[in-house]
N, C-alpha and C positions, 0 to 999 in steps of 0.2 A: 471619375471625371465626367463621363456623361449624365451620370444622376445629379453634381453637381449642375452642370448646363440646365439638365430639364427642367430641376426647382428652380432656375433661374427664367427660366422661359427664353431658354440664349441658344438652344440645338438650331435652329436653325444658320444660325451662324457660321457650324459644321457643316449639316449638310448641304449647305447651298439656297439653300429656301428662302432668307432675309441676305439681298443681294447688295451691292454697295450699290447708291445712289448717284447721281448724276453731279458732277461738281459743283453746277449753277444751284442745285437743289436746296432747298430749306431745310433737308434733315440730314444732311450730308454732318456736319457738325455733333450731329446725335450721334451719327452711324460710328467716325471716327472715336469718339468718347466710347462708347460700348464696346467696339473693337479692341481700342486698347486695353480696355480693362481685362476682356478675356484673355488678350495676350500675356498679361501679366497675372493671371492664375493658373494658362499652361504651364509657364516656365516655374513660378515657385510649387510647381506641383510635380516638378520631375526634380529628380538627383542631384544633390548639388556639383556630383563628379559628371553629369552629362551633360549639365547645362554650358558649358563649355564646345558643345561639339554640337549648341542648337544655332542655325544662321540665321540671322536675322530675314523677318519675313515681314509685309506690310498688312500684315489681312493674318488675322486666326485662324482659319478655313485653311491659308496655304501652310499654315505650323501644323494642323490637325494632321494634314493630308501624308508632310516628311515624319510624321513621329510614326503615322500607319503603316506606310511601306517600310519603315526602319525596324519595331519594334512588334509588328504582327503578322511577321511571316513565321508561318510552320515550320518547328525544328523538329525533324524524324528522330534524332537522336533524344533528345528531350523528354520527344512522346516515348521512347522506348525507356528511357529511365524511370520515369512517371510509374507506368505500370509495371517495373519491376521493384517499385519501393511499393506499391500497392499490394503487392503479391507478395512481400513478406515483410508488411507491417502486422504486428503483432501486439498483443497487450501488454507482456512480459512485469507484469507487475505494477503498472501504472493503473490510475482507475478509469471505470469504464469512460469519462467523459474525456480527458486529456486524451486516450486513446481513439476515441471519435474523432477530436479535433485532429491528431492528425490526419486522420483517412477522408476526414472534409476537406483540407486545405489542398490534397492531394486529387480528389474530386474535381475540385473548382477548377483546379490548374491543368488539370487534361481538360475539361469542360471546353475554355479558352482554346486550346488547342483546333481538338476534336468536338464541335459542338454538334448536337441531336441535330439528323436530318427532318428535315418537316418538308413540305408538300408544299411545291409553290406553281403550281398548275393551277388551285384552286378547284377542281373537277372531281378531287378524290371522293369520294361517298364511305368510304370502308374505316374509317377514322388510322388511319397508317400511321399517324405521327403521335397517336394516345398508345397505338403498341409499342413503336420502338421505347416511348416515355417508359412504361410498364416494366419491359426486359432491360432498361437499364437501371431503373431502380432495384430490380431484383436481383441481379449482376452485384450491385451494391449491398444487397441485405447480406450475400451470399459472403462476400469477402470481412461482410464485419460480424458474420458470426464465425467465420473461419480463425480469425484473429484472437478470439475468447480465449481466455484460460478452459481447461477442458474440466477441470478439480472444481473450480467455481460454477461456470458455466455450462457442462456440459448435460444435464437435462434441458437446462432453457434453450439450449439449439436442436436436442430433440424432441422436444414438445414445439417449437417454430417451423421446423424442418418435417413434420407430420403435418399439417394444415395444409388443407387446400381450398383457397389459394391462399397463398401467404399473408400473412399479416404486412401491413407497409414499415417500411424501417423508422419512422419517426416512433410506432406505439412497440417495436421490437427494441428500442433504446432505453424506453419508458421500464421497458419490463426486465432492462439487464440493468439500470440505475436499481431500481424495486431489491433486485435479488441484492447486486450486492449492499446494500444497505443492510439487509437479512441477513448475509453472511458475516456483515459485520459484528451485528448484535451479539449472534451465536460467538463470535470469539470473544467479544468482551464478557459475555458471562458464562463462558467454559474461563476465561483467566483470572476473572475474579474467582471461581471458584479452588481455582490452583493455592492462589495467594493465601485465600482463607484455611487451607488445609495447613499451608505451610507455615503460615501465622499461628495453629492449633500446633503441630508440632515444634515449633520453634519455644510456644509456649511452654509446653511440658517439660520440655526439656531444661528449659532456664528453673522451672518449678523443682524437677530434680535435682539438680545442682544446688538450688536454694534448700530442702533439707538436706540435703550430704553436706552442704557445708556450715548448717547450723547444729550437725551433730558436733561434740568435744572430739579432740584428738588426746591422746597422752603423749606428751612431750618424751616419756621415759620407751614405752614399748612400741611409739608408733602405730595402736591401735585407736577404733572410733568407740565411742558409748562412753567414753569415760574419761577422766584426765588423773595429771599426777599423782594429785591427792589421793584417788580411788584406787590406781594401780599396784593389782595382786601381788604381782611380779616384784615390787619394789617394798610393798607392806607386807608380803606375807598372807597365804590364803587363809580364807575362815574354815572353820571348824564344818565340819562334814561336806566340805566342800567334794563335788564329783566332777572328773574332768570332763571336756567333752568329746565326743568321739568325730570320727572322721571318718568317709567309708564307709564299707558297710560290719560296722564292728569291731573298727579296728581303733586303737586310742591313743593319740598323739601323745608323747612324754611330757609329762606332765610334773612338777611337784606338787606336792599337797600335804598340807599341813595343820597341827589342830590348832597351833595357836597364832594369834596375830601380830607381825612385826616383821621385824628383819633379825635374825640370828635367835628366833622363837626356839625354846626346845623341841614343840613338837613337831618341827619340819621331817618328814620322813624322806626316806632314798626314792630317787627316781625311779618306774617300775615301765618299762618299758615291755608289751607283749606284739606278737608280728601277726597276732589273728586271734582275737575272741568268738566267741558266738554271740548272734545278740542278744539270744535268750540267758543270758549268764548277766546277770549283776554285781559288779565290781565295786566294792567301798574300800575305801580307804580309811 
């Protein structure tokens, strides 16, 4: 509200400085019009639930003066909340900028409060009111590096926290934006990485499945490489057919036979052995 006053060139009006004019006056007319008007940007400038509890006043200077003593006196309670949301505001996942924003807002609002002392003697020589400036901004660097993720952040507060003297918190914000923008990178191309792995295995995998299922099956033995048509077991083995072994040497019962068909004469008896050598060659 007062920044609005001052672009207007209307502060006066609050502090007292542009006074109401005399009734007989010629600008008396002026004064009333400018008056009212700031009256009517106090009030649509407050709450629509407060504006109910504003009394009607003839002068903006006396509406300035009831909203001062109503709405700016210091609350100890308040101040003690303040700094115990300040003292465990944290990042917890948010990015670094939304997490600023709180710890500014919370700033400001003790600021109002508790505002830096300054020097009103005017006698000081020792510049007093650039140190206190100094230790509270550094009050401030301290609690907004404290707040950091310590996995993300925690080189960048000790490479800050080495310096002397500190860097100022505006180019210390700069440089925790910087990182995690970095740290972003690095996940997006450690995940693309993932994906591409898992794209190559998912690959392969659809690719084996695609020849095992472009081998024949036999509808008759339920075996792969071959269908009906071919199947031994149904036609009958060929002539010096050798079965295959299993093991080390050992040979699955097998028929075998010299001629081709089903009910061939030369089907021989099944030969069943429970341990060959494998240096032994077996015909049939």
């Amino acid at each position: 509200m007062k920044n609005a006053f001052r672009a207007k060139r209307k502060m006066g009006f609050l502090d007292g400085r542009i006074t109401k004019p005399d009734d007989a006056s010629a600008e008396i007319d002026d004064w009333y019009s400018v008056n009212s008007m700031l009256i009517g940007w106090v009030v649509q400038s407050i709450d629509a639930s407060l504006r109910s509890s504003i009394t009607y006043t003839e002068t903006v200077r006396e509406l300035w003066n009831d909203l001062l003593q109503r709405f700016s006196v210091g609350n100890g309670p308040r101040i003690l909340q303040i700094r115990s949301d300040i003292s465990r505001c944290r990042q917890s996942g948010q990015s670094v900028a939304a997490y600023y924003g709180n710890l500014k807002k919370l700033w400001d609002e003790l600021a109002t409060y508790v505002p830096p002392k300054t020097c009103t003697c005017g006698k000081c020589s020792c510049d007093l009111t650039k140190h206190i400036t100094q230790e509270r901004e550094e009050e401030r660097l301290h609690q907004f590096l404290l707040g950091l993720e310590d996995d993300t952040f925690g080189t960048l507060r000790s490479n800050v926290m080495a310096q002397d003297p500190h860097p100022p918190l505006n180019r210390v914000y700069a440089l925790a934006i910087q990182e995690e923008r970095h740290q972003t990178l690095i996940k997006d191309r450690d995940l693309n990485k993932t994906d591409a792995m898992a794209f190559s295995v998912q690959s392969g995998g659809q690719v084996a499945r695609q020849q095992t299922s472009s081998r024949p099956k036999c509808n008759h033995c339920g075996r792969l490489g071959h269908d009906i048509t071919k199947c031994y077991k149904l036609h009958g083995f060929p002539e010096g057919w050798v079965p295959r072994t299993s093991g080390c040497g050992s040979i699955t019962p097998q028929v075998a036979g010299r001629g081709r068909g089903r009910g061939s004469s030369g089907v021989a008896n099944a030969v069943q052995h429970a341990s060959v050598s494998p240096s032994v060659s077996i015909r049939y």
